[in-house]
N, C-alpha and C positions, 0 to 999 in steps of 0.2 A: 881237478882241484877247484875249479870255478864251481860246480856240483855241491863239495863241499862247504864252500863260501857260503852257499845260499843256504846251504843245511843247519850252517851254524847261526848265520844274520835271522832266521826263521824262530830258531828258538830262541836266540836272544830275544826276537820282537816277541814269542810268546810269553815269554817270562814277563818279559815288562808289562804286556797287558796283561796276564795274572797278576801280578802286583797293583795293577791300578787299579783294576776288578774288585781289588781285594781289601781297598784303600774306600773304597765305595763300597764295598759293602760295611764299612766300617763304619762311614760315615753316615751310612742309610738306618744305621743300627742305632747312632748316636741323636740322630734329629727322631727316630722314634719314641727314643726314650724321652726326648726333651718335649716331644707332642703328649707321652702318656702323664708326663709329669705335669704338664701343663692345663690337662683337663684335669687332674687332682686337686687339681691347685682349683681350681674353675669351679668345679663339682664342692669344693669346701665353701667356697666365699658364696655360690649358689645360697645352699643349707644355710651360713651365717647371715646372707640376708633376708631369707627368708623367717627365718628367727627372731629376725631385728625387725621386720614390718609385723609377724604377730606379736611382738612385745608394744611394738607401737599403737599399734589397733585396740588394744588392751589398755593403755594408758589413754587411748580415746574415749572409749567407751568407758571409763572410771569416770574421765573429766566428765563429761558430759553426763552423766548420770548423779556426780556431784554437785555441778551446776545445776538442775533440775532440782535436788533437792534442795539446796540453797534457794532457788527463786519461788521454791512450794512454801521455803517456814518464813522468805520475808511477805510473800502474799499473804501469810495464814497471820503475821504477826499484825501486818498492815490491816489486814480486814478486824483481829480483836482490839487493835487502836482503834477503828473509825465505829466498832461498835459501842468501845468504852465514851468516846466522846460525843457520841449520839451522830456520828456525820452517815 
């Protein structure tokens, strides 16, 4: 009888450790998903800023190229003033 006691305490213990097993593997399943989602998420915002600093570099280089030509046509306007006024 005591034989049997332990035969049955044995598989009860097993079973519950297959369910906790099995509760982990659940759980191991769900924090991976939330790791691959999480580099998707990561891997997007990546690309968007990377997008956003060439869009920005692009409006640098505009400015600055405008500016440039604005400080060319007030030099050129200033130098045909000083030569209409004889300076």
């Amino acid at each position: 009888m005591a034989l049997q006691n332990e035969k049955l305490a044995a598989a009860a213990t097993a079973r519950n450790l297959e369910g906790k097993l099995a509760d982990t593997e659940d759980c191991l399943l769900q924090k991976v998903r939330e790791v691959a989602s999480a580099r998707d998420v990561q891997t997007g915002l990546r690309i968007e800023l990377d997008s956003l600093k060439t869009m920005i570099e692009n409006e640098e280089d505009r400015f600055v190229t405008e500016l440039w030509t604005t400080v060319a046509i007030i030099v050129s306007v200033n130098h045909v003033v000083r030569l209409g006024t004889g300076q």
